[in-house]
BAFI-3210 file (N, C-alpha, C; in Angstrom, 3 decimals, decimal comma, padded with zeros to 6 digits):
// residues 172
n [1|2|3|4|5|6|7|8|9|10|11|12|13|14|15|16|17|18|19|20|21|22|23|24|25|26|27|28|29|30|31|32|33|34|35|36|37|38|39|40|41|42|43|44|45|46|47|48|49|50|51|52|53|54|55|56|57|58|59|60|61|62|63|64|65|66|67|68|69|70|71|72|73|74|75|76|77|78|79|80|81|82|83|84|85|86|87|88|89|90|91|92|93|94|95|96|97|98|99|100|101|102|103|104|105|106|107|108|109|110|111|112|113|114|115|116|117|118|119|120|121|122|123|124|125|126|127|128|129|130|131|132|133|134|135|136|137|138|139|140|141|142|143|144|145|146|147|148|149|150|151|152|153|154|155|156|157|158|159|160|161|162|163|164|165|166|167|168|169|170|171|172]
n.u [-010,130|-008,736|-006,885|-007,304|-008,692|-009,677|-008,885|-010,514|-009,449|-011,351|-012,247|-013,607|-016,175|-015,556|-012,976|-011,962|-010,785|-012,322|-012,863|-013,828|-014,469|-014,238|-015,060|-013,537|-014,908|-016,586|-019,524|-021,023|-023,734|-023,518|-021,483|-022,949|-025,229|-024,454|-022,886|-025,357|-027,080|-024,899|-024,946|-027,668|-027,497|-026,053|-027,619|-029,226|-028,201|-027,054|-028,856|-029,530|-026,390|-026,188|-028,402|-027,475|-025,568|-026,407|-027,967|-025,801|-024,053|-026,595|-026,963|-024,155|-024,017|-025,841|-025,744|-023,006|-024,275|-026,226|-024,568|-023,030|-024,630|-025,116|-022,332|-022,195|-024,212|-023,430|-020,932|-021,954|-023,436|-020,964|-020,002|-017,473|-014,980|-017,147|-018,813|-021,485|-022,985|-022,886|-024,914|-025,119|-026,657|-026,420|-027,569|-025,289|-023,995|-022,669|-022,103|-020,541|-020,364|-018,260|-019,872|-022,617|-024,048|-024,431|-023,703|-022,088|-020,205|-016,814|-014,876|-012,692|-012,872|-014,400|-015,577|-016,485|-018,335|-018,941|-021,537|-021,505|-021,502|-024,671|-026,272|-028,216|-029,737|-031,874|-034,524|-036,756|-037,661|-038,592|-038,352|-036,402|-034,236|-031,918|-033,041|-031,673|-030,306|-029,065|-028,470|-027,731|-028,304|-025,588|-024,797|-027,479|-028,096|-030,276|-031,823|-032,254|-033,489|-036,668|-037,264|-037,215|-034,516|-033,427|-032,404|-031,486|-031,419|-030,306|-030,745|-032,225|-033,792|-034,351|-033,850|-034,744|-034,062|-034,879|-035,231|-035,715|-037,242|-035,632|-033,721|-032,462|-031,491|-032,484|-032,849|-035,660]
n.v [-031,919|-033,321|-034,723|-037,073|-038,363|-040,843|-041,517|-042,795|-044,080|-043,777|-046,067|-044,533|-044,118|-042,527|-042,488|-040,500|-039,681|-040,445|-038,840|-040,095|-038,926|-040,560|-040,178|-041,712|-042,765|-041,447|-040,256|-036,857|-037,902|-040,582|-041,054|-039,854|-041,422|-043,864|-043,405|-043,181|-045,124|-046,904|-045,179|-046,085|-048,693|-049,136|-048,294|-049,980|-052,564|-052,087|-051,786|-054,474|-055,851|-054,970|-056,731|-059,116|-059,294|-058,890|-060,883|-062,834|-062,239|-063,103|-065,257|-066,709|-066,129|-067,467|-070,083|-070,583|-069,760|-071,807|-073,983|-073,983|-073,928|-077,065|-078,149|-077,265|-079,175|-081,824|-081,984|-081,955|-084,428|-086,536|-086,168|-084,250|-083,643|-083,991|-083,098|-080,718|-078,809|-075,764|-072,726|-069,225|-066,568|-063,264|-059,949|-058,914|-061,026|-064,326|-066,966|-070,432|-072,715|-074,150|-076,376|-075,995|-074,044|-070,881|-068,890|-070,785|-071,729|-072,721|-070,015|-070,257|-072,123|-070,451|-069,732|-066,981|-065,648|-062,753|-061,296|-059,396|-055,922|-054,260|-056,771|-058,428|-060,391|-062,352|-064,121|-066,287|-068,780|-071,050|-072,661|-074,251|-072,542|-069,179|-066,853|-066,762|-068,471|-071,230|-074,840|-078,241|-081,168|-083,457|-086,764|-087,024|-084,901|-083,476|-080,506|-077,591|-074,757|-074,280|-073,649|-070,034|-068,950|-065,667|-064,076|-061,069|-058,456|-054,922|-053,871|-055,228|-058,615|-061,632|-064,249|-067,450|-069,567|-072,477|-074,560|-077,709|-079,501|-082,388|-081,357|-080,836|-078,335|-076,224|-074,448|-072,517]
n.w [011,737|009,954|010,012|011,727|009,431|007,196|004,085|000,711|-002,258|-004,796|-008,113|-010,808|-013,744|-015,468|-015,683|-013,498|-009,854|-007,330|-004,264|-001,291|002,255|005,685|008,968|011,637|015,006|017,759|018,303|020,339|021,325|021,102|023,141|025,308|025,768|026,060|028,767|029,994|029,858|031,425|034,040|034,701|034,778|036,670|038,802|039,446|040,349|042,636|044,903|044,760|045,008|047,734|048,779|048,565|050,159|052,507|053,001|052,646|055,281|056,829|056,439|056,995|059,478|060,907|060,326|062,024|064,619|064,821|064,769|067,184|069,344|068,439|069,057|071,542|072,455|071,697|073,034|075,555|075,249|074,779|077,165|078,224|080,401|082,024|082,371|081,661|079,031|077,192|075,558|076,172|075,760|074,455|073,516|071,152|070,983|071,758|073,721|074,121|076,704|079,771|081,825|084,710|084,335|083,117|084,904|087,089|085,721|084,172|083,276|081,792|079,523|078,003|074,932|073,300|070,821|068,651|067,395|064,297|062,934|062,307|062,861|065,419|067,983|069,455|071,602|072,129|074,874|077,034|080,069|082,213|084,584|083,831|081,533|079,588|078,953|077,646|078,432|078,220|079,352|080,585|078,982|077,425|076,721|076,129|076,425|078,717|077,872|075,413|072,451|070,159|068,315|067,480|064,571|063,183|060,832|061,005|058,258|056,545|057,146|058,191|060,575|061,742|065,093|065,368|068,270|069,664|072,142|072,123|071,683|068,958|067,028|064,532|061,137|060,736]
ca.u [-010,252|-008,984|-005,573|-007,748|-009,634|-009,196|-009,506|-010,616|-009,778|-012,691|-012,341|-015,044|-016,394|-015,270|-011,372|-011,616|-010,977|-013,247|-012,105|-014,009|-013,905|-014,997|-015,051|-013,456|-014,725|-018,444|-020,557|-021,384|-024,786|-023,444|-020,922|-023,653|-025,833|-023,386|-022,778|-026,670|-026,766|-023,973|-025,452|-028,658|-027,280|-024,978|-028,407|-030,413|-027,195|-026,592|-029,348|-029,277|-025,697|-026,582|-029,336|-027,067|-024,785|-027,168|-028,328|-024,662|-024,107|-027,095|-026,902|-023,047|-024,188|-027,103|-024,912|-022,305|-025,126|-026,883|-023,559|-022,041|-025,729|-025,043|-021,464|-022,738|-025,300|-022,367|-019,943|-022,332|-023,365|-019,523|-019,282|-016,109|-014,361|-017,328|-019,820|-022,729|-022,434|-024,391|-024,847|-025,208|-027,173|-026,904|-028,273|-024,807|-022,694|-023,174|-020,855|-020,447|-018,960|-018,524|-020,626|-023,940|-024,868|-023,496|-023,353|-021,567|-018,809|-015,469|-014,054|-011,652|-013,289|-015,662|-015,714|-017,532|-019,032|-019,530|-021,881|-021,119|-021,965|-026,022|-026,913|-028,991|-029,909|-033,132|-034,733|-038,647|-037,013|-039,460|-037,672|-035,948|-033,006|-031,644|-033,944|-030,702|-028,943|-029,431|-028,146|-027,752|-027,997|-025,153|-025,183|-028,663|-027,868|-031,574|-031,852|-032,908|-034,720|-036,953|-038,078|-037,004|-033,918|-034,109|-031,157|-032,134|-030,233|-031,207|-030,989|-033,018|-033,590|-034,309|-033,425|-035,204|-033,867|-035,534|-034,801|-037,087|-037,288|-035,065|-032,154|-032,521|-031,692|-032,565|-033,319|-037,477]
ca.v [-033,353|-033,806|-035,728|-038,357|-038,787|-041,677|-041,306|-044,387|-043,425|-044,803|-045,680|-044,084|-045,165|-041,322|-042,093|-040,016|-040,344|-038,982|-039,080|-039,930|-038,899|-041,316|-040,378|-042,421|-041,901|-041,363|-038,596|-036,943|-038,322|-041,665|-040,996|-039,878|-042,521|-045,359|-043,077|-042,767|-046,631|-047,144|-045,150|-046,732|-050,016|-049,147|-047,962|-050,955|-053,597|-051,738|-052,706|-056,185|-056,398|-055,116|-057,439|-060,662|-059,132|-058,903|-062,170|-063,863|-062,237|-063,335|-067,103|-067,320|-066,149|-068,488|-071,102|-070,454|-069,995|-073,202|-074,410|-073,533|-074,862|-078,450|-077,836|-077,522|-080,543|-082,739|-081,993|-082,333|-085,716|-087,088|-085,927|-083,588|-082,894|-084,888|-081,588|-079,953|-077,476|-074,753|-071,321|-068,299|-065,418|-061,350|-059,113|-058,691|-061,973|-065,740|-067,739|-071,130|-072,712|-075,400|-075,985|-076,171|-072,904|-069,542|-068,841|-071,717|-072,253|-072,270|-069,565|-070,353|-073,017|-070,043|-069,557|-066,127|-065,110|-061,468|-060,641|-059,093|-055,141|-054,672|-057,623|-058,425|-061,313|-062,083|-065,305|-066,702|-069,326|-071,237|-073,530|-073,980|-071,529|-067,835|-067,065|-066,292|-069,563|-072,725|-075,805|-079,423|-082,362|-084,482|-088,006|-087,325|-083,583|-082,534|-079,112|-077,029|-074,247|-075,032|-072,556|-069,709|-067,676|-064,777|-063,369|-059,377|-057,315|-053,458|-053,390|-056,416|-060,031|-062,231|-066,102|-067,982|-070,881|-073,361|-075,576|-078,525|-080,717|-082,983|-080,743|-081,059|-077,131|-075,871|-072,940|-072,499]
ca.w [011,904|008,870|010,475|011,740|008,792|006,378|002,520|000,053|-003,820|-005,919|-009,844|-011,542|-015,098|-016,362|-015,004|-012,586|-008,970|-006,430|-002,932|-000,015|003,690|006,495|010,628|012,279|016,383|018,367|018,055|021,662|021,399|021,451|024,190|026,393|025,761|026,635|030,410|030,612|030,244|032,582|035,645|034,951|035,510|038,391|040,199|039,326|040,713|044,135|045,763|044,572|045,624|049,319|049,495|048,483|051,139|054,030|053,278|053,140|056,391|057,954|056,479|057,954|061,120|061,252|060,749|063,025|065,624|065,084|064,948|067,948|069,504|068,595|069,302|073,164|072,779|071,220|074,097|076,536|075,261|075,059|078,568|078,221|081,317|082,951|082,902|080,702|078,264|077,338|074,878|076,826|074,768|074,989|072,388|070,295|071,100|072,702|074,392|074,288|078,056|080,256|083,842|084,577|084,258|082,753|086,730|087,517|084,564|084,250|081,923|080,829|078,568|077,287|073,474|072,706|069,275|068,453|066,402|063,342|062,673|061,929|063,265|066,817|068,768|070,449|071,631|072,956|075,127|077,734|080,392|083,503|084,402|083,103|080,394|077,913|079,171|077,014|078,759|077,525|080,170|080,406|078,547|077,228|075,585|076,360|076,554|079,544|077,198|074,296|071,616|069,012|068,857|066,141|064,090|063,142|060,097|060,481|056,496|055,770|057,052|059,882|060,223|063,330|064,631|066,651|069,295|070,178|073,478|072,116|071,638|067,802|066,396|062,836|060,991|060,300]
c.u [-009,647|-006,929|-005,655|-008,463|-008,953|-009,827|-009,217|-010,454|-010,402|-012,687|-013,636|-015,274|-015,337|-013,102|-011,199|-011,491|-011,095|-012,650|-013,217|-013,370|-014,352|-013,982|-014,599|-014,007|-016,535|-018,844|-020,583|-022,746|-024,879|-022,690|-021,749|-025,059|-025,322|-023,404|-024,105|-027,072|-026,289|-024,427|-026,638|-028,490|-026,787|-026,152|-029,080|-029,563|-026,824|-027,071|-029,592|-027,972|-025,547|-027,519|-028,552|-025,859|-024,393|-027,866|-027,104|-024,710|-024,805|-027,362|-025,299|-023,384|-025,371|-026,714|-024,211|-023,208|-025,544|-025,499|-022,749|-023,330|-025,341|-023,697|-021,786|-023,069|-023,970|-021,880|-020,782|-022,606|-022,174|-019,440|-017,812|-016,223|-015,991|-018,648|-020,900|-022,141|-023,390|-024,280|-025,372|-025,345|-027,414|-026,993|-026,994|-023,425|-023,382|-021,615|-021,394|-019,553|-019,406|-019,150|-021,935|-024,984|-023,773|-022,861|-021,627|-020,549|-017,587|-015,284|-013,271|-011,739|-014,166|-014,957|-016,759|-017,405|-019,565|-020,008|-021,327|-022,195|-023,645|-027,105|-027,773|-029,361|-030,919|-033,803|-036,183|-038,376|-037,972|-038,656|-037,587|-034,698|-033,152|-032,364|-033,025|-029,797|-029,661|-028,536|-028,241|-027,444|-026,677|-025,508|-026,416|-028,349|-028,782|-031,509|-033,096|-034,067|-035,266|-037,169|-037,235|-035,452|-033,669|-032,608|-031,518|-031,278|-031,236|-031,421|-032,364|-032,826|-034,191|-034,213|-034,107|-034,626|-034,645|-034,663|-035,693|-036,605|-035,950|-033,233|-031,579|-032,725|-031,286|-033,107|-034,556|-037,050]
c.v [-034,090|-034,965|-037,336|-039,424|-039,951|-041,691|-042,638|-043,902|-044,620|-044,823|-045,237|-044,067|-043,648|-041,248|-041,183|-040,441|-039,841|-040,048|-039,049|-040,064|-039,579|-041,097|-041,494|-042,196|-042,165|-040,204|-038,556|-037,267|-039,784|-042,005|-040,578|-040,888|-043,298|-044,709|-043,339|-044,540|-046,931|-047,266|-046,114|-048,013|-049,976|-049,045|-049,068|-052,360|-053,089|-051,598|-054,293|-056,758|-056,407|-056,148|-058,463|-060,390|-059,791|-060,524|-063,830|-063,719|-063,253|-065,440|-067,268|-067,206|-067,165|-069,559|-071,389|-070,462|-071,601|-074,439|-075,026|-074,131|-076,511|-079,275|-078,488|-078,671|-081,565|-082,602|-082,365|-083,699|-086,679|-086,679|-085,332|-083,179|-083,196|-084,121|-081,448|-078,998|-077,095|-073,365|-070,579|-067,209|-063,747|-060,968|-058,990|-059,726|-063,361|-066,248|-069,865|-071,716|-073,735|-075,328|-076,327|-075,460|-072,099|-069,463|-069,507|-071,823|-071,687|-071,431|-069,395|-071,092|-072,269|-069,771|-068,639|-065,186|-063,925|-061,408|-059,616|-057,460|-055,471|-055,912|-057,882|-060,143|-061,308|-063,574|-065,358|-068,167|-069,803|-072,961|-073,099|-072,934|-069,933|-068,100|-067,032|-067,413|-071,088|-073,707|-077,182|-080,072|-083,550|-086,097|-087,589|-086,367|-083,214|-081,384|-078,399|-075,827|-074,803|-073,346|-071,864|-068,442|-066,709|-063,873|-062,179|-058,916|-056,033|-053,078|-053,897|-057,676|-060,123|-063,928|-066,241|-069,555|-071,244|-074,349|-076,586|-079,206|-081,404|-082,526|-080,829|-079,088|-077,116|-074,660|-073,566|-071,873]
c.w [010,728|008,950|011,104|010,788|008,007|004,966|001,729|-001,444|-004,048|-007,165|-009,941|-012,897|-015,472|-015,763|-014,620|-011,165|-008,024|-005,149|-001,926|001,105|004,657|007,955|011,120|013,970|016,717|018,391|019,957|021,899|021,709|022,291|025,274|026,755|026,752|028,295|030,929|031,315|031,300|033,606|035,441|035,723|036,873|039,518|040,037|040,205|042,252|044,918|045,957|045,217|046,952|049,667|049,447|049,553|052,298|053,994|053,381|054,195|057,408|057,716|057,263|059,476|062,121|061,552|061,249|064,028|065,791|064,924|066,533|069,391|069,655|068,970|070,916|073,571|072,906|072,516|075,125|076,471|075,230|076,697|078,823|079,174|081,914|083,080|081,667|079,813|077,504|076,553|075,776|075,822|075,374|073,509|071,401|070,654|071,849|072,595|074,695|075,440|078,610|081,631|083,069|084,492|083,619|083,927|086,850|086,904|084,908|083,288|081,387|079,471|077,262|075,421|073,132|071,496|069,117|067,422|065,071|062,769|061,978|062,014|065,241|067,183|069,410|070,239|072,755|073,439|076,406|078,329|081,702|083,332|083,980|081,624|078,995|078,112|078,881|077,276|078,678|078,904|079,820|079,991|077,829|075,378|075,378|076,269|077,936|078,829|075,698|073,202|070,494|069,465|067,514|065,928|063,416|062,279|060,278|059,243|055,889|056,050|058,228|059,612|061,519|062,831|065,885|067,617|069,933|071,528|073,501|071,575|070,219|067,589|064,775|062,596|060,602|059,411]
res [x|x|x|x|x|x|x|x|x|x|x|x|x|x|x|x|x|x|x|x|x|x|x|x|x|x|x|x|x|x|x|x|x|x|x|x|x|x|x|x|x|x|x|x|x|x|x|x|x|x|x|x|x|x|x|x|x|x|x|x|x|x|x|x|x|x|x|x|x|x|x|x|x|x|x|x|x|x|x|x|x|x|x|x|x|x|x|x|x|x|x|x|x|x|x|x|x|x|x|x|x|x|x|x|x|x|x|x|x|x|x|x|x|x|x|x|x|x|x|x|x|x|x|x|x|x|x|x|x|x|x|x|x|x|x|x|x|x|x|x|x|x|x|x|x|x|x|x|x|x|x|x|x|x|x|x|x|x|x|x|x|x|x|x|x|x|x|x|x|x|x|x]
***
């Protein structure tokens, strides 16, 4: 080691001149430290960064849902193309479309939203009609069902959104 080393001459009262040697470098005690550190952290940050993941996910998708909701209402209250409009819900997608029913619509107008890996769909929906088909009254923009529809991560989460009488949706 003695090519890395670095030497300091020192006066000394007796004029002589003694030579020290000084390491430059880390011991392996302090190179395995610093790794031990490291992983530690890496395991303590990689569930934290899955959880701020699963919870972007499930806030964009919340909001695109309750989005795409008032989306419907809106159009139906302008009266576009003269008709209703209405979200249509299955377990890993919804469709936004025009008519007076899922049934009934034209599709060509439809606009459908796939879910996004690990996520689910599920709704407690109490009304007239298909129990997965939320319909807005022309001019008014009432809503044919009322109640909760529930956004699901298999990791971690859930968002509910509501829907009241008055065709007013928000997340609880």
């Amino acid at each position: 080691m003695r090519g890395f080393a670095q030497f300091h001459l020192l006066k000394s009262t007796s004029r002589r001149a003694r030579v020290i040697e000084s390491d430059a470098g880390f011991t392996l005690v302090e190179l395995i430290l610093v790794v031990a550190i490291a992983i530690v952290l890496a395991a303590v940050a990689v569930p934290i960064y899955t959880n701020l993941q699963v919870s972007a996910q499930l806030n964009d998708s919340t909001s695109l849902m309750i989005q795409t909701i008032r989306t419907a209402k809106e159009k139906s209250m302008a009266r576009i193309s003269d008709l209703s409009h209405g979200v249509y819900l299955s377990a890993q997608s919804y469709t936004l479309y025009q008519g007076s029913s899922y049934i009934g619509r034209d599709p060509s107008y439809d606009r459908t939203i796939e879910l996004d890996e690990g996520l689910t769909l599920g709704w407690n929906l109490s009304g007239t009609g298909d129990a997965n088909d939320i319909n807005f009254s022309r001019s008014f923009g009432l809503p044919n069902k009322t109640g909760t529809i529930t956004l699901t991560h298999d990791v971690n989460g859930v968002r509910n959104i509501s829907i009241n009488s008055y065709g007013k949706t928000e997340e609880d």
